[in-house]
C-alpha positions as CSV (number, residue, x, y, z in Angstrom):
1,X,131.1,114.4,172.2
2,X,130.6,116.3,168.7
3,X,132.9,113.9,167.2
4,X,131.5,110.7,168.7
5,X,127.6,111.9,167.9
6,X,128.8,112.0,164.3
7,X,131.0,109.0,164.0
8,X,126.7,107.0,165.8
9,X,124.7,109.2,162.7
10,X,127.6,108.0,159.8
11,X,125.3,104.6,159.2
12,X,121.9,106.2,159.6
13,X,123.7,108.9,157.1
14,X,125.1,106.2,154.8
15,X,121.7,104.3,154.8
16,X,119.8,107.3,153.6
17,X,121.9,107.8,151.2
18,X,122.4,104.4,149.8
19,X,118.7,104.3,149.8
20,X,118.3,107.6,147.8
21,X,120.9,106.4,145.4
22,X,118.9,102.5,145.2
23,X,115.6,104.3,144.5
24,X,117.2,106.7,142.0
25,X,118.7,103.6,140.1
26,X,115.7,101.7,140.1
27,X,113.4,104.5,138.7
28,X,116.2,105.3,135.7
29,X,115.6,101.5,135.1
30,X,112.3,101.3,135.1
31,X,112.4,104.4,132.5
32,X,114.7,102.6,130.8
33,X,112.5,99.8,130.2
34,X,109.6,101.7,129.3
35,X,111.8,103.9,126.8
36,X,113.0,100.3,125.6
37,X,109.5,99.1,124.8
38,X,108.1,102.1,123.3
39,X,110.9,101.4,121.0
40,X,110.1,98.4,120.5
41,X,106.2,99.3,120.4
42,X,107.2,101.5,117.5
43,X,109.7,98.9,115.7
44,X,106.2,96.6,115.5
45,X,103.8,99.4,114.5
46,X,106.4,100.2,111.6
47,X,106.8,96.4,110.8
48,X,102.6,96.3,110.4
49,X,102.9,99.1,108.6
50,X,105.0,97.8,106.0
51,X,103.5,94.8,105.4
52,X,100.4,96.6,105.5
53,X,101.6,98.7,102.9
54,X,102.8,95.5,100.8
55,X,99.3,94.1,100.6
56,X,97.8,97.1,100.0
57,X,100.3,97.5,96.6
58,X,99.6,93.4,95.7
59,X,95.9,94.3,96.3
60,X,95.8,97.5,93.8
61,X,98.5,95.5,91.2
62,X,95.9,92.6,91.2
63,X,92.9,95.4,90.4
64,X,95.2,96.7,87.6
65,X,95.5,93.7,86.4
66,X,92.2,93.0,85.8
67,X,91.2,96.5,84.7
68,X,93.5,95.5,82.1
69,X,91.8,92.1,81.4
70,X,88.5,94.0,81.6
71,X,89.6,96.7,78.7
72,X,91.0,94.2,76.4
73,X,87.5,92.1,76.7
74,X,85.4,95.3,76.3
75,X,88.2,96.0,72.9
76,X,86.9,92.7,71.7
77,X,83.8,92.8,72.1
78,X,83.6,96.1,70.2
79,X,85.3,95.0,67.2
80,X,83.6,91.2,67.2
81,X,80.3,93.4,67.3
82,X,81.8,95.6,64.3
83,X,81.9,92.6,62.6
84,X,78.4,91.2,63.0
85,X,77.3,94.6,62.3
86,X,79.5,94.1,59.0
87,X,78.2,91.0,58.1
88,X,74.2,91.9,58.8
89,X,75.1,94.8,56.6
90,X,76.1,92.5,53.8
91,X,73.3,90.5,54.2
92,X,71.0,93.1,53.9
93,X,72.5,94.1,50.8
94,X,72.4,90.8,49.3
95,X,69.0,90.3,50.3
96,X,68.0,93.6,48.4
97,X,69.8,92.4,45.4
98,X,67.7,89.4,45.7
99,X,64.4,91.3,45.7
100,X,65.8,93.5,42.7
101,X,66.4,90.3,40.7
102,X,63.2,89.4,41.6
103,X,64.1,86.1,43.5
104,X,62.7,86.6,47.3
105,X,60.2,84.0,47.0
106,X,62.6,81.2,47.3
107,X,65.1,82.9,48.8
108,X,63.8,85.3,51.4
109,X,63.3,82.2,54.0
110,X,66.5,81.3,53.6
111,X,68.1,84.7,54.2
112,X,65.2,85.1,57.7
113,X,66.7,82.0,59.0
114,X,70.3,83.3,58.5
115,X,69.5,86.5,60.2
116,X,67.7,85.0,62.8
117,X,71.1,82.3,64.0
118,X,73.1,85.3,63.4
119,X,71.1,87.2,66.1
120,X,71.4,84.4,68.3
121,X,74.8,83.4,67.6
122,X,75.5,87.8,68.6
123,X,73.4,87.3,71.8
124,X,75.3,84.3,73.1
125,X,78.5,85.1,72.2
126,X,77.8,88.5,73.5
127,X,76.4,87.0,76.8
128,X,79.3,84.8,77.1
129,X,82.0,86.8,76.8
130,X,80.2,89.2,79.4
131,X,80.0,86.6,81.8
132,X,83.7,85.5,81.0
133,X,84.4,89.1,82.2
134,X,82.9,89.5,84.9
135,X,84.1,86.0,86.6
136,X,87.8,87.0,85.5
137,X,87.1,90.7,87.5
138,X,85.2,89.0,90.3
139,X,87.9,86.1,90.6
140,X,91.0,88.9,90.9
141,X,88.6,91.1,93.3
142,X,88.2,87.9,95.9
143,X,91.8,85.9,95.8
144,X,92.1,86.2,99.1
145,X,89.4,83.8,100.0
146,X,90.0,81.5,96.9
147,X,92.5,79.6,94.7
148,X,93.2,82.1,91.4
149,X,90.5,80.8,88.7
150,X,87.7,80.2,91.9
151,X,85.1,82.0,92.6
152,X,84.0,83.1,96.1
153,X,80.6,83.4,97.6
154,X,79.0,82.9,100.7
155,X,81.6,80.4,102.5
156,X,82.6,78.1,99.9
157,X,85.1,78.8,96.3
158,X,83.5,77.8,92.9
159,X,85.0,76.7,89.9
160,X,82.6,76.5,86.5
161,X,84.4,74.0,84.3
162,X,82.8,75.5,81.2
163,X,83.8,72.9,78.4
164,X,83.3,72.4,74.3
165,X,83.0,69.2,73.2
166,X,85.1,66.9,73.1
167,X,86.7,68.1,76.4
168,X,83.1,67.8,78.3
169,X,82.7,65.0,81.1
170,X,80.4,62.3,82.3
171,X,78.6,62.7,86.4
172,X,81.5,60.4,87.4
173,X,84.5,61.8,85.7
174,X,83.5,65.5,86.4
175,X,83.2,64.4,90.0
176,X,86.6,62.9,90.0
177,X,87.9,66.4,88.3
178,X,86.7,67.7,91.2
179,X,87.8,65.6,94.3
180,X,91.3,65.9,92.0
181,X,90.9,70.0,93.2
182,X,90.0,69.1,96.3
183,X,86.7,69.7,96.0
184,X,83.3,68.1,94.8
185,X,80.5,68.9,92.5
186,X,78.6,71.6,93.7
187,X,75.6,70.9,96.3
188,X,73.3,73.7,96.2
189,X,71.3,74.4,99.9
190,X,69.1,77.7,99.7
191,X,67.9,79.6,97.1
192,X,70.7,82.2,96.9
193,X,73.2,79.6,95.5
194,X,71.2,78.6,92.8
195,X,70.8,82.2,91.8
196,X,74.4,82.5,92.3
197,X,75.3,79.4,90.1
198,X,72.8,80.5,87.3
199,X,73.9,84.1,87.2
200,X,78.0,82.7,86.9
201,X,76.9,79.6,84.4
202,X,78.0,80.6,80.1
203,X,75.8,80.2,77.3
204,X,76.9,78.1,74.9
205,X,75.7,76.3,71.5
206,X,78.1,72.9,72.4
207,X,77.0,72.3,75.7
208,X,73.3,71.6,77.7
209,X,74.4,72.5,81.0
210,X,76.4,71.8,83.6
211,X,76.7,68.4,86.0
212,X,75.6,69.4,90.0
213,X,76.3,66.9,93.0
214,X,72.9,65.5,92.9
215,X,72.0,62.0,91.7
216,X,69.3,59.5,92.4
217,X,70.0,56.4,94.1
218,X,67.9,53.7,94.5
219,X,64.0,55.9,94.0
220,X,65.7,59.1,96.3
221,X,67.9,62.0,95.4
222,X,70.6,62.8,97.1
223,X,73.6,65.0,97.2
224,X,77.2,63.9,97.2
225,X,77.1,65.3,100.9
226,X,75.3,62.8,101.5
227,X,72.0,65.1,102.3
228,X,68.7,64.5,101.1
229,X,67.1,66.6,98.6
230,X,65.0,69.3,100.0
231,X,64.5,72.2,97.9
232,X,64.0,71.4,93.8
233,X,64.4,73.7,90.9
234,X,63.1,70.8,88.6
235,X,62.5,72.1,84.5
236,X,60.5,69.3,84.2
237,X,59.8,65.9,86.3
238,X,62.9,63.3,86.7
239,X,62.4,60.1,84.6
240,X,63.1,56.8,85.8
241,X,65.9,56.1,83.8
242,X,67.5,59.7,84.0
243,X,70.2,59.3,87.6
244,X,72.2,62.4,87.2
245,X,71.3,66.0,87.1
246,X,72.1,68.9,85.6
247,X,72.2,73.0,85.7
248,X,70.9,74.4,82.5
249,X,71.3,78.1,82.1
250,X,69.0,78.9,79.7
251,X,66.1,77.8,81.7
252,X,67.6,78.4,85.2
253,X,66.2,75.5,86.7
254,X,67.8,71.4,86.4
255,X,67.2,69.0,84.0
256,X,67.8,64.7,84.7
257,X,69.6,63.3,82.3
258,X,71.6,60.3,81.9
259,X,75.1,59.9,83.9
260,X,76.6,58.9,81.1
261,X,76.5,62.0,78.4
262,X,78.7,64.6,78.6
263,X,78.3,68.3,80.1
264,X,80.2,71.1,81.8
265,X,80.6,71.1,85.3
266,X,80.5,72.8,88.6
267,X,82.7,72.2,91.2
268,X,82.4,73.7,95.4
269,X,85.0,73.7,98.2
270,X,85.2,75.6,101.6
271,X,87.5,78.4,101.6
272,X,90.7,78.5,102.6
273,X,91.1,74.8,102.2
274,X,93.3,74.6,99.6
């Protein structure tokens, strides 16, 4: 009876068993799994990491690089400053000899205006190559958003096409310039633009400003959008014979002038579409 009570409990017996065994298996799987995709997890977080770390050494070789750009401008503007100073010194000299040879009535004038275009020619230059600066510093800075030579601000890239004669452009052939870039001439919406575009425009004795996309058509202005004109940052009145306009830096405002003369220009361009 023994026997035959053990030989009725053998499946119950094996059933436990191969159940203990199943559930066993299946958790050592399971923890298998999750070991697998920790792994895993950890094989990602490291791969981030990396290329993490990879922009972080393009970003800081970019910022050398124009640290380095920004000393050797500051160097140059030193020693072109020791040279005006130089030169004013010579003048001053000469214009003492003058006085001791008792010839300042006819020449003093002379010497006045030759200090005076000296002084301005040291104030633009100086403001120039400042502004050169700080576009090169500001164009490393924000690559990311922009093309290398664009400027970013707000949503769109800039480019200021800042030209001597006889490389300057008409309205038309700036704006081809600037469809060629994918782009167009700037259209400036709200008031911190045209900050913006004044404050990143050059000085310069070869050039009156710098062609906008604005142009009147037919007794209206209107953008290259296709937008009306709203807000105006006129110098003066439009005449009727003046179509294309103009950003002039030394007045911050625009001036209408013939589409045919030749100027600097500004080009615009949403972000990342390039």
């Amino acid at each position: 009876e023994e026997e035959e009570s053990i030989d009725q409990n053998l499946p119950v017996f094996y059933i436990l068993v191969t159940t203990v065994i199943s559930t066993k298996l299946r958790n050592e799987m399971k923890a298998s799994e999750d070991a697998k995709q920790r792994i895993t997890d950890v094989v990602k977080t490291n791969e981030n990491l990396h290329r993490s770390q990879s922009d972080v050494e393009v970003k800081i070789d970019k910022l050398y690089q124009a640290y380095t750009v920004l000393e050797n401008n500051i160097t140059n503007l030193w020693e072109e400053n020791r040279q005006l100073r130089e030169e004013n010194r010579q003048l001053i000299a000469e214009n003492q000899k003058l006085r001791e040879g008792n010839q300042i009535s006819t020449v003093t004038p002379h010497l006045a205006v030759t200090n005076l275009s000296w002084t301005t020619h040291t104030h633009n230059r100086t403001q120039t190559h400042l502004a050169i600066v700080g576009l090169l510093f500001i164009s490393e800075r924000q690559s990311e958003y922009c093309q290398t030579g664009w400027i970013h601000f707000q949503s769109s890239c800039y480019v200021i096409n800042h030209r001597e004669l006889p490389d300057q452009k008409t309205w038309e052939d700036a704006r081809d310039d600037c469809r060629g870039k994918n782009a167009d001439l700037v259209v400036i919406e709200y008031p911190e633009e045209q900050d913006f575009i004044y404050n990143s425009s050059l000085v310069s004795l070869g050039m009156n400003g710098y062609w906008i996309g604005l142009r009147g058509e037919n007794g209206s202005w209107n953008w290259v959008s296709g937008s009306r004109l709203i807000k105006e940052y006129w110098i003066q009145p439009p005449g009727d014979s003046q179509h294309c306009v103009t950003s002039v830096k030394e007045t911050k405002g625009w001036k209408a002038v013939s589409c045919d003369v030749k100027n600097g220009w500004i080009c615009e361009k949403n972000t990342l579409s390039f």
